[in-house]
Structures are given as structure tokens and as C-alpha cells.
Residue, then its C-alpha position, 0 to 999 in steps of 0.5 A: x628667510x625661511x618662515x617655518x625655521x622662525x615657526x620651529x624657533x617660536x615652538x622652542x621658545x614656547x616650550x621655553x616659556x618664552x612667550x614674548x619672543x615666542x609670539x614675535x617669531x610666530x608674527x615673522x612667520x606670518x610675514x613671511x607666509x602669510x598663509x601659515x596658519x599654524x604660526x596664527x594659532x601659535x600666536x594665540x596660544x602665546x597671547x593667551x599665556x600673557x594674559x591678553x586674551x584680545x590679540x589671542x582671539x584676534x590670531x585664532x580668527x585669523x587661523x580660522x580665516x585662512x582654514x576653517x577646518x580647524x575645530x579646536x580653535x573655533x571652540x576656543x574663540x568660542x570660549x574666550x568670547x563667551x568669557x570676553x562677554x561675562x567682563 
């Protein structure tokens, strides 16, 4: 079990649009190292996509958590906040 084969396989199904599958194999990433911020943003990315911009926030934050350093994703949460709160 090697997470990054499940975070390249999520990649080919994101491009795929194959979102669902996408961000499931973004979530076995996870579960194998819990670490892998890259599959976090992935998720959210994928959430977004399907329309649920809740679990999208939630994936971006915990990106955020585990690197702080990425700007584009605090503009993003940022973003779906600032729209979560107009609803």
C-alpha cells in the first residue's frame, strides 16, 4: 500500500472527470499518510466539483493544518466562506 500510487490515481481520475472515485482515492491517500497534503487539497478540489462546497472547506482546512504555507488554499477557503455565509 503506497499512498502516493492512490494520490496519482486520484490525479488520472480527476482529469478524468471522475470525481467521485477521485476523491475516494484522494481519502485512501490520507489514510495511508495522514500527512499528504496534497491529497487533502485534491479532495477539495473534487468536493468542489460535486457540488458540495462543506466537505471542500472542511479537506482545504485540513490542508492548511498540515502546511500553512499554502496561500492559495487559505484564498480558497476564504472564498467559499465568504459565499457559505451570503446562503
Amino acid at each position: 500500500w503506497i499512498a502516493e500510487g492512490w494520490n496519482q490515481r486520484a490525479i488520472a481520475h480527476f482529469a478524468l472527470e471522475h470525481f467521485e472515485d477521485a476523491a475516494n482515492d484522494c481519502h485512501q491517500t490520507l489514510e495511508l499518510n495522514a500527512y499528504h497534503f496534497g491529497a487533502a487539497v485534491g479532495m477539495g478540489h473534487c468536493y468542489l466539483e460535486m457540488d458540495d462546497p462543506f466537505a471542500a472547506l472542511e479537506c482545504f482546512r485540513r490542508a492548511l493544518n498540515l502546511n500553512p504555507d499554502l496561500e492559495e488554499v487559505r484564498v480558497q477557503v476564504d472564498y467559499i466562506q465568504r459565499q457559505l455565509e451570503g446562503k
